[in-house]
N, C-alpha and C positions, 0 to 999 in steps of 0.2 A: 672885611679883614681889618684887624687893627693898626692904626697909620705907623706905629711904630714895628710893622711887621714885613716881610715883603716872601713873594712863594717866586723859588727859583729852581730853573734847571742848570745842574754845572756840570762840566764833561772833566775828566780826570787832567789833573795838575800833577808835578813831585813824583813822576816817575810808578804811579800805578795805570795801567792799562786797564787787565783784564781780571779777573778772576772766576772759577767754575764754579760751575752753579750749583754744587752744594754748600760752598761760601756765602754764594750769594741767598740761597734759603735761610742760612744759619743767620743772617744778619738781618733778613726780614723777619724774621721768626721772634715774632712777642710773648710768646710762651715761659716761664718759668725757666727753663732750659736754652732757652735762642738768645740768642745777642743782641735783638734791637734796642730792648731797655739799655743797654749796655754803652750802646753806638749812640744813641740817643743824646744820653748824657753827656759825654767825652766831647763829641762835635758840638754841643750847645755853649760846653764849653771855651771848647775855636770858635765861637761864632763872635760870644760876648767876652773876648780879649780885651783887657783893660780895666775890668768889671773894677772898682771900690770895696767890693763884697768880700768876704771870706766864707760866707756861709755855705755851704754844696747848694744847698735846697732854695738860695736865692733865685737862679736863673731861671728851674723851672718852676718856681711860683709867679716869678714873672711872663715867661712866656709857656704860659702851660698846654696851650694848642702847636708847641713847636711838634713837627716829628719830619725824619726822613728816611729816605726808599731808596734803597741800592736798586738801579732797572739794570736787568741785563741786555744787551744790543751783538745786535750783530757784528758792529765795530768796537764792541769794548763794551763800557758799562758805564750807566750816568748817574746820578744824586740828585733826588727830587727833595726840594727842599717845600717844606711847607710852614707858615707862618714864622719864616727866622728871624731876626734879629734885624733891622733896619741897619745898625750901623757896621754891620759888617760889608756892606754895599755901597756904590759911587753909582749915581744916576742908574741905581736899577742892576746893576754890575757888581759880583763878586771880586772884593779885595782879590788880589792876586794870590798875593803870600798868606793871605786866610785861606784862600783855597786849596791850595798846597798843604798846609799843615788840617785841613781838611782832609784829604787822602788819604796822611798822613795816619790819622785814626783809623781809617777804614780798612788799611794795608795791617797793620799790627793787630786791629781786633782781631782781622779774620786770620791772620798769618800764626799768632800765637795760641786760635780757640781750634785751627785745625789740624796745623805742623809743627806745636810745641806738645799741647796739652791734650789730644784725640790721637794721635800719632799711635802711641803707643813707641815711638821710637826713645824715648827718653823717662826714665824713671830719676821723678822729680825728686825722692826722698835723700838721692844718690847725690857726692859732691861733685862729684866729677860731670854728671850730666846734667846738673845745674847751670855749673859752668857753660855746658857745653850747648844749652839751652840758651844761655845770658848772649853768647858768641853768636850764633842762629840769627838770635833775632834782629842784634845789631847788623849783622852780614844785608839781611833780607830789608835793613830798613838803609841802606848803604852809608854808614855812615864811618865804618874803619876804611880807613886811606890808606894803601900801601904806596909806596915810596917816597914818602911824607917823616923828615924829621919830626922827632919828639916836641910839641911843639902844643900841643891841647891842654891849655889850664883850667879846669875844674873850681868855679865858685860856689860854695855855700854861705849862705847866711838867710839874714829872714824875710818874711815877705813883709812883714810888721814893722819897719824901722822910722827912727826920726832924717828929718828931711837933711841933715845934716850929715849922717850917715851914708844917705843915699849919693848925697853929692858925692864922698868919698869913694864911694865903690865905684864910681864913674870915672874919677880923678887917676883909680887905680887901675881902671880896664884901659884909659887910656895909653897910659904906661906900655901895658902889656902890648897893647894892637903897633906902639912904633917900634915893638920889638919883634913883630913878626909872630905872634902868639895867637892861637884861637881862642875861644871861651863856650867852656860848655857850662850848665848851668841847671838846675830845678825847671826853668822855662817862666817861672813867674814873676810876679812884679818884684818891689823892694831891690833886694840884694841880689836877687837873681838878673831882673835888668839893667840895674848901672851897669856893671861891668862891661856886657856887649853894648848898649847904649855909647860908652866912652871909647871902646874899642872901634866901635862905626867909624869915627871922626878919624883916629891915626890909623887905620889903614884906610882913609878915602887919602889920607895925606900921604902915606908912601906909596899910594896908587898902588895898591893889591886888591887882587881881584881873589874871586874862589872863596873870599873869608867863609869861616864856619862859626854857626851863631848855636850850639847846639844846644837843645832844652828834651832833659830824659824826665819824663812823669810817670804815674800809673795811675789806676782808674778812681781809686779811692781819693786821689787826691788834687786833679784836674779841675773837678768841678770849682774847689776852694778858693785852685793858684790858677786861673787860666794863663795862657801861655801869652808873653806880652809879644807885642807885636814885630820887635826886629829876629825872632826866633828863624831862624830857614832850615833848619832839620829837627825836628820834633819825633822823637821816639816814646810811644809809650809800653814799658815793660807790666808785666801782670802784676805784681805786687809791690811793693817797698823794699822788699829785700833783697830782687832782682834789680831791683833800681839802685840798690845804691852799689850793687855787686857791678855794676854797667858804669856807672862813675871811676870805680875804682880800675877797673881791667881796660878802659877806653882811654883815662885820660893821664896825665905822666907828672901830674904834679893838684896840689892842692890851696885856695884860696877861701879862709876862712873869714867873713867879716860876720861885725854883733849879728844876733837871732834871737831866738826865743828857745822853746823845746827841742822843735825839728831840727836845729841848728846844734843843738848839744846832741842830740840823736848821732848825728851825722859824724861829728867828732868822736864821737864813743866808739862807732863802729869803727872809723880809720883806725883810731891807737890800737882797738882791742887788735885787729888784723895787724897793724905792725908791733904788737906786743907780744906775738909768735911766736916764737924761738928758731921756727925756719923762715920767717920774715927779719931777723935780725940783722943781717949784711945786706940788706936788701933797699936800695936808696929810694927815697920818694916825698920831697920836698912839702912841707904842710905849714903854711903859715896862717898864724892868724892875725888879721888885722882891722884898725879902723882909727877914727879921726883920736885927737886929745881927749875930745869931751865922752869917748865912748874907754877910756884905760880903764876906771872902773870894774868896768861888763867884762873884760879879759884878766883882771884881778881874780875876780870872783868867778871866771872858769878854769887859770889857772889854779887855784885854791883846792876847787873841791876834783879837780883831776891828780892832784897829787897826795891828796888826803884821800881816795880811794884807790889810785891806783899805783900810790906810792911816788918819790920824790924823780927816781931813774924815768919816769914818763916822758919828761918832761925833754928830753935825750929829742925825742921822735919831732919833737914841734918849735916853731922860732915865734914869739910874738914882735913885732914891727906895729908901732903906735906912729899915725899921723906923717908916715914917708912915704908914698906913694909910690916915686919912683926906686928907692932902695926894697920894696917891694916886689918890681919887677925884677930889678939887678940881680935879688937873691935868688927868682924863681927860674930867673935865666943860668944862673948857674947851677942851680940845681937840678936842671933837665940837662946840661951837658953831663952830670955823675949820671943820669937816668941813662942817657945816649950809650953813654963807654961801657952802661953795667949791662944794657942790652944786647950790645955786639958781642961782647965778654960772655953771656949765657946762651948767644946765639935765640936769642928771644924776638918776638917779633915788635916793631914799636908801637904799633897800631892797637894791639892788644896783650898786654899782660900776663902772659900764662902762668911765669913761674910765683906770682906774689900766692904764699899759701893763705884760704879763707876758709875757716873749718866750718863744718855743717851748724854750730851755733851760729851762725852771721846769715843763714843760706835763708834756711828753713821757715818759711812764714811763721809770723806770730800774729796768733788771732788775741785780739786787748780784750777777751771776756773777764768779767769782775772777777771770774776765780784763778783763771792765768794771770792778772793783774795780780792778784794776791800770792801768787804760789813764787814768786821770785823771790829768787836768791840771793840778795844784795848783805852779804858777811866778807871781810877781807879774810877771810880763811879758805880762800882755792887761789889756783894763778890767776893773775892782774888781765888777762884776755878772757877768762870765763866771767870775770865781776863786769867787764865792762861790755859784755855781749848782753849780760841780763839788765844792768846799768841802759843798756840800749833801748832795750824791749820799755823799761818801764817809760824813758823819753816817749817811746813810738804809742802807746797808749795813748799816753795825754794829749801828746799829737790826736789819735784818732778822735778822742773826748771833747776836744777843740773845733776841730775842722771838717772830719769825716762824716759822713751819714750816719753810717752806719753805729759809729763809735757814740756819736752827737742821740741816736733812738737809745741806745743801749745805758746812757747818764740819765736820759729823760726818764725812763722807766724804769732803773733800779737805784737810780743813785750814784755817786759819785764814786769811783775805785778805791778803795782802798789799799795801800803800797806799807808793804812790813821791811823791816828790815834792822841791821844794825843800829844802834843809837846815835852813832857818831858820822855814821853815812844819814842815817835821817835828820838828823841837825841841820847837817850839810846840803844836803837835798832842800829839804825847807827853805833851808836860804836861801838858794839859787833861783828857787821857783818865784820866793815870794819878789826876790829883785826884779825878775823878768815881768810879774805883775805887774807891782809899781814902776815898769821903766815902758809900760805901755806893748810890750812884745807879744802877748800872747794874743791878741786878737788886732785887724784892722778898724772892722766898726764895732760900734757897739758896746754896751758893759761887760767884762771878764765874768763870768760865774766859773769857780776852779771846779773842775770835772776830777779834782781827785781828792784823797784824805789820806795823810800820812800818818801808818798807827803806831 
């Protein structure tokens, strides 16, 4: 065995016991159709938390003898682990909270490939059962809190940033955590771990317990971001669009620092859903922020958000440059308008029912070179249809960048090509090529653009 490897037995962590043993076939089942490949992945990625990489296909180039086996028992069900990761171990010992968000995988793969998508109880093309899917899974993976004021802030930004940056998002989770605030997040490093990284510190110091560190992924994109280490609830939804449908309906406010694509991705989707017209009276706090040296990077997103979606956007979001705590101050009061608008709709706080997300937001987008190409970026429909398809074309390049699947698909045809307006592609161009040059799009390695703007 390779000394940086170790073969373990672990018994269930994080609230999974048992599950029936057609689960547990599906999940041993290597087949085209089973889930091992699947489980394989996701868990390799808990295993090597931390990872420097962005690449998917780094981990199992490295340990490419990894694999593990769901056993079923008589008392429950165990995880054979074979050739994992050294450092996910202490003298021979699985990390605790690696093991937990180990389960963690194990409970969602099998929960969403047999009680979401086999079911039959849920027709995914439908918005309502989308939703009703996105609720499900959160429910089974326990993470909505009832009797819990509004109180979950939601971080985006990138996993790619300068060290400067990083501090800040920590400087600003701190904030949040002396204010009694959770932080949910992507799960990965950069910008997704400052925030609960600094949140750690003020609530060890107002001595709160129960904190919630929560990190929503999906499969495409785990292997990339692994989940950094202070995460203790770890959900992973089936696709992207689930995913970010689970941001929005879990968490009661928003926290936008610098990113790269993924990061404008995520913005797009917010405005497009509060650019709605039955999202219009509808409160839900979005700021974006970061240090001085990062104004620039929110110039140049405010810019080309108002140059595509018009100047009134701008209504939906507050930029806060280099204040940390007026950061919280604002998010704080902006989850009291969340609180009054909930009880007022008779909503639940925990989950979001009434914010409308229309089936453009819901609906997977597969980044093939000709749905790449077939978007619709004209300012000649409403400001929520351009910025759902605005979305899609981020989420490509995203998948061009980081995903597998995305990353085989550039290898062998080529770079996407993205059509569109002339004054939106100007714009576009710019953006993209700042996030180049400002080192975002990737962690290691040389940038090669996975797209061509025609």
């Amino acid at each position: 065995m390779n000394p940086t490897t170790v073969n373990a037995r672990v018994s269930p962590r994080g609230g999974l016991d048992v599950l029936s043993r057609s689960e547990v076939s599906r999940l041993r089942d290597a087949s085209k159709g089973g889930l091992h490949e699947l489980l394989r992945r996701c868990s390799l990625a808990v295993l090597t938390s931390g990872s420097a990489s962005d690449d998917p296909r780094a981990a199992l180039e490295r340990y490419p003898d990894y694999d593990i086996q769901v056993q079923q028992q008589d008392r429950g069900i165990r995880l054979e682990l074979s050739h994992a990761p050294a450092q996910a171990f202490v003298d021979g010992r699985l990390i605790v909270g690696v093991a937990e968000l180990l389960f963690a995988v194990v409970r969602d793969i099998a929960y969403t490939a047999t009680e979401i998508q086999a079911s039959g109880r849920y027709n995914l093309d439908d918005s309502h059962d989308i939703t009703n899917a996105v609720f499900e899974i959160l429910r089974n993976a326990r993470v909505l809190t009832p009797h819990m004021e509004p109180n979950l802030v939601v971080c985006w930004g990138g996993h790619s940033i300068a060290r400067l940056e990083y501090e800040y998002t920590k400087r600003v989770g701190y904030e949040l955590g002396l204010r009694d605030l959770d932080i949910c997040t992507g799960c990965g490093p950069g910008a997704m771990k400052g925030p609960m990284k600094g949140a750690t510190i003020a609530h060890a110091k107002q001595r709160r317990r129960n904190n919630r560190y929560i990190g929503i992924t999906e499969p495409g994109i785990i292997a990339a971001e692994s989940p950094n280490p202070i995460v203790n609830h770890l959900v992973i939804m089936p696709d992207i669009e689930k995913r970010l449908e689970a941001f929005v309906r879990m968490g009661h406010g928003i926290i936008v620092f610098p990113g790269g694509v993924g990061t404008a991705e995520e913005i797009l989707y917010m405005l497009g859903i509060l650019l709605h017209p039955d999202n219009a009276g509808l409160p839900f706090p979005l700021i974006l922020t970061g240090p001085k040296e990062s104004s620039t990077y929110f110039e140049q997103i405010d810019h080309f958000l108002k140059l595509t979606l018009g100047d009134s956007v701008a209504e939906r979001y507050r930029i806060i440059v280099d204040e940390p705590r007026e950061v919280a101050r604002a998010m704080e009061r902006g989850l009291q308008k969340v609180r009054e608008h909930r009880l007022d709709t008779k909503d639940a706080f925990f989950f979001n029912w009434t914010l409308k997300i229309q089936p453009e937001f819901q609906h997977p987008f597969a980044p093939t070179h000709e749905n790449m190409a077939s978007l619709k970026l004209h300012r000649e429909q409403p400001a929520h249809l351009l910025a759902a398809d605005l979305r899609r074309a981020f989420s490509g390049i995203v998948a061009g960048n980081v995903k597998e699947d995305g990353m085989r698909a550039i290898e062998q045809f080529g770079p996407y090509v993205i059509n569109g307006e002339p004054a939106i592609m100007e714009a576009l161009d710019a953006l993209l090529r700042s996030f180049v040059a400002q080192s975002r799009m990737k962690m290691s390695g040389e940038y090669k653009p996975c797209y061509r703007l025609g």
